[in-house]
N, C-alpha and C positions, 0 to 999 in steps of 0.2 A: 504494500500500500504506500501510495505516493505521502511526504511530508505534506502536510496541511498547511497554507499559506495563512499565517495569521496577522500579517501585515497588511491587507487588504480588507479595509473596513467601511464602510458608508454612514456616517457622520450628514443628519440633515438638520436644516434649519441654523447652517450656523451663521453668527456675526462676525465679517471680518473688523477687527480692531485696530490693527496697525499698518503700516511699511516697514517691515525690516529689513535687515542687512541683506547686500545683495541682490535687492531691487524683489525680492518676494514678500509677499502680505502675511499678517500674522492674525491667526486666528484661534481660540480657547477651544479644545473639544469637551465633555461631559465629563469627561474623569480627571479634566484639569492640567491635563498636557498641552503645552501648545503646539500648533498645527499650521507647517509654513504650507503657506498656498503660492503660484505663481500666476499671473494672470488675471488677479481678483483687484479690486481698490475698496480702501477700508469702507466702511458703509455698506459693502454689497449682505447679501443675506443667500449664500447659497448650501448646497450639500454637498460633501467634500468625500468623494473617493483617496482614500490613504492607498498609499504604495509601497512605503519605506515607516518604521518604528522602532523609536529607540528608549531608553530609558527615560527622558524626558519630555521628548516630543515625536511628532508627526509629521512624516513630508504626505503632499497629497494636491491634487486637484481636483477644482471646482466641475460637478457634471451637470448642475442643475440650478439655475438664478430662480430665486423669488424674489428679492428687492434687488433693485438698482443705485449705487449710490451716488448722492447726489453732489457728486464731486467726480463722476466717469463722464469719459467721455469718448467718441467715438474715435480709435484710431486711425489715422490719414496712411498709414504704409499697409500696401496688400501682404508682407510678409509678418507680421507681428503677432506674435505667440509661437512662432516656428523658429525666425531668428531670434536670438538671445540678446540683441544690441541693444534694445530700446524698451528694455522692461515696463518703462513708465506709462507708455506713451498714450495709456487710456485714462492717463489721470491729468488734473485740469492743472495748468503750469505752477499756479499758485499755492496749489497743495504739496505739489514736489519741491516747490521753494519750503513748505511748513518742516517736510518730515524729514529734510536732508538740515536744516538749523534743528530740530527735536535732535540728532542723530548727534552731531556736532557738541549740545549742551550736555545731552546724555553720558560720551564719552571722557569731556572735560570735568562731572562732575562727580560722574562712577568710577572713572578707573583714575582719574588726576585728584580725585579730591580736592578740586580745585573754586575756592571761592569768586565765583566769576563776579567781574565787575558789570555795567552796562555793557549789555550783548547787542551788539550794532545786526540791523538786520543783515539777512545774506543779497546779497546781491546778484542779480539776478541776470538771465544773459538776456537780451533784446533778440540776438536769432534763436528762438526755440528748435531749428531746425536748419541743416545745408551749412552747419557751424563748424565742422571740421578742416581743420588743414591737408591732413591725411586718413588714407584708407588703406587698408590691404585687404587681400581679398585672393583665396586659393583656387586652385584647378581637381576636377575629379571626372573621372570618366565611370563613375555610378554615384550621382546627384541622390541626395535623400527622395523617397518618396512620402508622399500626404497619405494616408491613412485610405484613403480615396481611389489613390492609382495604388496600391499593393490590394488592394481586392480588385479590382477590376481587372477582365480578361481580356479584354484589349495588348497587343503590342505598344511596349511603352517608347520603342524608337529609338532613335538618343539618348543615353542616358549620362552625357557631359554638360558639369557645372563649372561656372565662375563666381565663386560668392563665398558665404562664411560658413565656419565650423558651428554644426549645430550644439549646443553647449554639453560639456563631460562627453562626447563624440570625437575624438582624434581623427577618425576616417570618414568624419559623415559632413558632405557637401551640401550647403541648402543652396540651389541656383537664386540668382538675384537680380530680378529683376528691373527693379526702380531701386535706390538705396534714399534717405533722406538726410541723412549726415553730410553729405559735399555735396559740395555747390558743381552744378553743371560746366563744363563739359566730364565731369564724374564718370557719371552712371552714361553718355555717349561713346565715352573713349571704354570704357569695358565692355557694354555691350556689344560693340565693334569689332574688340579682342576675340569673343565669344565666336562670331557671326564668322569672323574672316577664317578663325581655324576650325569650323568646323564645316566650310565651302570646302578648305582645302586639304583637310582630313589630318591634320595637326595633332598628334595622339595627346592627349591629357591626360595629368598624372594617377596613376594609380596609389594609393597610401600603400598600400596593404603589398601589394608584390612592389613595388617599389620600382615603376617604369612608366614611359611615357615622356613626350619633352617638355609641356608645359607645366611649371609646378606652382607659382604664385606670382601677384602682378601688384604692384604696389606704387598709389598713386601720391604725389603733394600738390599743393596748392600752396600760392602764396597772396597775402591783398595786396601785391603790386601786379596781380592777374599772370604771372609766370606758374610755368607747371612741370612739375617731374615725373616721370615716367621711369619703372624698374618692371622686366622680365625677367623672373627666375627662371632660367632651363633647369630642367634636371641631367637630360641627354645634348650631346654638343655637338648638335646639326646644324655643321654652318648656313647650308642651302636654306633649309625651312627657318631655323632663326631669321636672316634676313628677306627673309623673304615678306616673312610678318613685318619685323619692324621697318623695311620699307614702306610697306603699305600703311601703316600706322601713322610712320611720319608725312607721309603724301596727303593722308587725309585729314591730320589735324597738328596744321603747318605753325600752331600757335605754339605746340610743345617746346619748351624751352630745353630742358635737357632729356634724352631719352637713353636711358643705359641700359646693359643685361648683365644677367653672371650666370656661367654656367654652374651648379652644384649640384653634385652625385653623392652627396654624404646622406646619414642616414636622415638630421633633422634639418627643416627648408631656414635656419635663422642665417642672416646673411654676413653677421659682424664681424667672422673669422674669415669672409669672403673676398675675392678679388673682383670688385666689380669695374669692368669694363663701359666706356664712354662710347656712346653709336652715332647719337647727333647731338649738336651745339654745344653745352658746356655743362659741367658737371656738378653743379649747385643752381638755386637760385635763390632771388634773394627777398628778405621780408624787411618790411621797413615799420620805425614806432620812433615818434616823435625825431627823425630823421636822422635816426641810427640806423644803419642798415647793417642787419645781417644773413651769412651766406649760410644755407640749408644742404648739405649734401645728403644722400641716400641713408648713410649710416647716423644722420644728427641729432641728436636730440632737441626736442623744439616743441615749445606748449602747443597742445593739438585742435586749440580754441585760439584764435591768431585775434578776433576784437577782447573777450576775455581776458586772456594772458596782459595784451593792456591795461587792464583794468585793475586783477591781480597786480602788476608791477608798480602801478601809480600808489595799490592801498602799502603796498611793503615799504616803498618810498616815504610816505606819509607815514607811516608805523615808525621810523627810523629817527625821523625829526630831525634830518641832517642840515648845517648851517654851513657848510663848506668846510672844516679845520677839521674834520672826525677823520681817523684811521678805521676802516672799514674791512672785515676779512665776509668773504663771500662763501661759506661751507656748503661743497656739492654742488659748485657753480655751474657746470654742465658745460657748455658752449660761450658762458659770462656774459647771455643777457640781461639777467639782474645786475651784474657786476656794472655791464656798460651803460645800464640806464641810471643808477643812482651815482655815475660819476663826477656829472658836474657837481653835484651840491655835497663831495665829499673833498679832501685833501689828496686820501690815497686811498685805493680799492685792491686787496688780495685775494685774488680765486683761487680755491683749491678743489682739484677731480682727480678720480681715477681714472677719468678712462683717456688716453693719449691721443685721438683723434678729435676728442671733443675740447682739449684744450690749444689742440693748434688750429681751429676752429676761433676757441675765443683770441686766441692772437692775432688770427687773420681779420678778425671782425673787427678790433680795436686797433690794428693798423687801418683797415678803411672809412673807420669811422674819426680819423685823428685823435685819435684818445690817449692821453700818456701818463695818466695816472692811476692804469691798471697794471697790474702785473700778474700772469696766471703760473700756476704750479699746479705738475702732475704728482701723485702718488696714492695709493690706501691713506685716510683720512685719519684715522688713529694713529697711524705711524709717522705722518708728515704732520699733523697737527700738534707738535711739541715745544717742549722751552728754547730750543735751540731755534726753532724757525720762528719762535716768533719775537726771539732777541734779536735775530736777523731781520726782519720787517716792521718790527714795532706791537706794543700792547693794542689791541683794539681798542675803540669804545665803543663800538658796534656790531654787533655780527650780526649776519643775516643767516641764517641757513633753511636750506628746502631738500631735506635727504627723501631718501628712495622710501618705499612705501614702509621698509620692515623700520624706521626711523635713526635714529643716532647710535651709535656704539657709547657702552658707558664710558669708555676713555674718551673718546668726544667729551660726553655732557661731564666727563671729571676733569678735562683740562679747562671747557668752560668755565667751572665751578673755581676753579685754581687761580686763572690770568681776571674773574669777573670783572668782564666789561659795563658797561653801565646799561647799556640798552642790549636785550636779543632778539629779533625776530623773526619768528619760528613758522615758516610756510611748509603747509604739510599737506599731502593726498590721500590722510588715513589719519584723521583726527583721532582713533585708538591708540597708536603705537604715538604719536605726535603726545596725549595726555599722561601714556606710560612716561614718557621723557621730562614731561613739566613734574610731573612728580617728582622725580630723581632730583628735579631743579628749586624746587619748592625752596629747600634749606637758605637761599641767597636772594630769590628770585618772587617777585610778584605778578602775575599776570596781569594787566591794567587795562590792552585792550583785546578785543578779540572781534574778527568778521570772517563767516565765512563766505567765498564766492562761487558760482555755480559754473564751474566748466563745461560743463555735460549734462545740458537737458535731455531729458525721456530715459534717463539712468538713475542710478540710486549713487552716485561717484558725487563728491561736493572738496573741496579745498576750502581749509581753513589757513586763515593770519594772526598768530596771538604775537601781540607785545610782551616781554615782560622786563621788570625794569630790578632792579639793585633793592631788594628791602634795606 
């Protein structure tokens, strides 16, 4: 006799209650576990199919609405609840501004212990949508099917995609049709991809045996209207490569750089790769209060481009710089924080790990005539010591914006050691961001805090906390 599935429950009449992490709604079942749903917005009232159970809670989906809440709204992408990108996107923008500040206060006051001062509201983005600077988007020659065509006994034809991993799916292609994240010519220049190789019988990659030549296509945009274009091959057909990116670039002559790279390794990420130049030039460039900087294939570069402005003026203003501050920039990335807050500093120190993104910020701050930055490579704990910073000077300000997992405690104990007057702390995971204020608490008062919304129709939110010298 087969195992008994007892994970598989029917749960009606329930109230969704919240948004939680992850862009899933929370919902109480009968016996007081909670119960992530995906797809629902709080207010709805439906009956919730479980799939998954654990000791304390419930994964599951909604099979049945009796209320509607009155905060839903109809969503504008034909692909929504299949792709993973835009969890939100049935919910009304003003309520995804509520739960992503809920999320924000929750973090700094549960896990930072943190006595917040006046909480500035979040800010909010003006493109709810086509807000992105970049995409990527992979290759499959067995596209997911809809629940729809795997019953159906029809010939399903074609079955090559260009679109996204359907989530916890490594091998599973949803084809994409229209996307709503970038701005046009986006979703023209892909579809086109799609269209021309499969006129010309262009194998697309398989995950799973691990063949075919197309394997992912990854686009930028910049607001000076420049565009970049990347072809990953897997296979290194010179013929059919160019033959694409010919026609690619014939028919959309606006492309500014268009590159490829061949890679046959086992995972499609490009950063160990040699990627090769095919037309024009091999960056381009984004401008913000007319600093320009150059974006190549590998750069790192905020993926909300009017945002990211917006972010960088509150960090600025978080700073309170009068010009004579030594300024050290932790996690600088490519030093466009570094180069935006350097007029109204004396001097600006960047420090990254990663070697291509700091000859990056050097290139930029050469073009931009800027000479009172100076950037430094190395691991952040190990180059952030007494020695380097009797070499460059005390801070009285640091900025830092670390990776999502947040600071290393020798970071936040050399902070603690040189205390600067001012920190300010930009962060993409206001959890690990309030673990770190905690640590910081002993010297340190939080004074301001805002978070800003990079990513509508997502449960993602960036915060900015001051904190100043108790």
């Amino acid at each position: 006799m087969g195992r008994k599935n007892t994970d598989k429950v029917v749960f009606h009449q329930i109230q969704v209650l919240d948004a939680g992490a992850k862009g899933v709604s929370v919902a109480k079942a009968p016996d007081g576990k909670v119960i992530f749903i995906p797809n629902v917005v709080p207010g709805d009232v439906v009956d919730v199919q479980t799939f998954k159970k654990r000791k304390a809670y419930y994964e599951g989906k909604a099979v049945k609405f009796h209320e509607l809440s009155e905060h839903r709204i109809d969503p504008i992408c034909e692909h929504f609840g299949v792709c993973g990108g835009c969890k939100w996107q049935n919910m009304k923008y003003s309520q995804q501004l509520y739960y992503k500040q809920n999320e924000v206060k929750n973090h700094l006051q549960r896990i930072g212990k943190i006595d917040l001062p006046e909480f500035e509201d979040i800010l909010g983005s003006e493109k709810q949508f086509f807000y992105r600077n970049k995409m990527e988007f992979s290759f499959s020659n067995s596209r997911w099917l809809t629940e729809k065509e795997i019953e159906s006994t029809e010939d399903l034809g074609n079955r090559n995609a260009l679109g996204f991993h359907i989530p916890k799916m490594w091998d599973k292609i949803l084809d994409i049709n229209k996307c709503h994240l970038q701005e046009d010519p986006s979703n023209a220049i892909r579809n086109e991809i799609r269209a021309f190789a499969n006129e010309n019988n262009l194998a697309f990659f398989n995950p799973r045996e691990h063949s075919g030549l197309l394997r992912t296509f990854m686009i930028r945009t910049a607001s000076t209207g420049e565009i970049m274009v990347l072809i990953q091959f897997f296979e290194n057909d010179k013929a059919s490569r160019e033959l694409l990116l010919d026609h690619l670039y014939a028919k959309f002559p606006q492309i500014t750089s268009l590159q490829y790279v061949v890679n046959s390794k086992a995972n499609d990420t490009i950063y160990d790769q040699n990627i090769k130049l095919y037309k024009g030039r091999d960056y381009i460039l984004e401008e913000m209060e007319g600093l320009k900087f150059s974006i190549n294939a590998k750069s790192f570069y905020q993926t909300n481009s009017d945002q990211a402005y917006e972010l960088y003026k509150i960090t600025r203003d978080f700073a309170g710089l009068s010009g004579n501050e030594t300024v050290y920039d932790l996690y600088t990335g490519t030093g466009t924080i570094a180069q935006f807050v350097s007029k109204k500093a004396k001097k600006v120190i960047g420090v990254e790990s990663v070697p291509e993104a700091i000859l990056d910020a050097k290139a930029n701050a050469e073009r931009n005539n800027i000479t009172n930055c100076e950037f430094f490579v190395g691991d952040m704990k190990v180059v952030f010591n007494e020695a380097f910073i009797a070499q460059h000077g005390k801070p009285d300000v640091i900025i830092t914006d670390p990776p999502r997992d947040g600071m290393h405690k020798d970071v936040i104990d050399q902070i603690l050691k040189i205390a600067p007057e001012k920190v300010v702390y930009v962060s993409c995971n206001s959890a690990t961001q309030a673990r770190d204020l905690a640590l910081m608490d002993e010297k340190y008062k939080v004074t301001r805090v805002r978070p800003v919304d990079m990513f509508p129709q997502t449960h993602h939110v960036e915060n900015v906390v001051l904190l100043e010298l108790r």
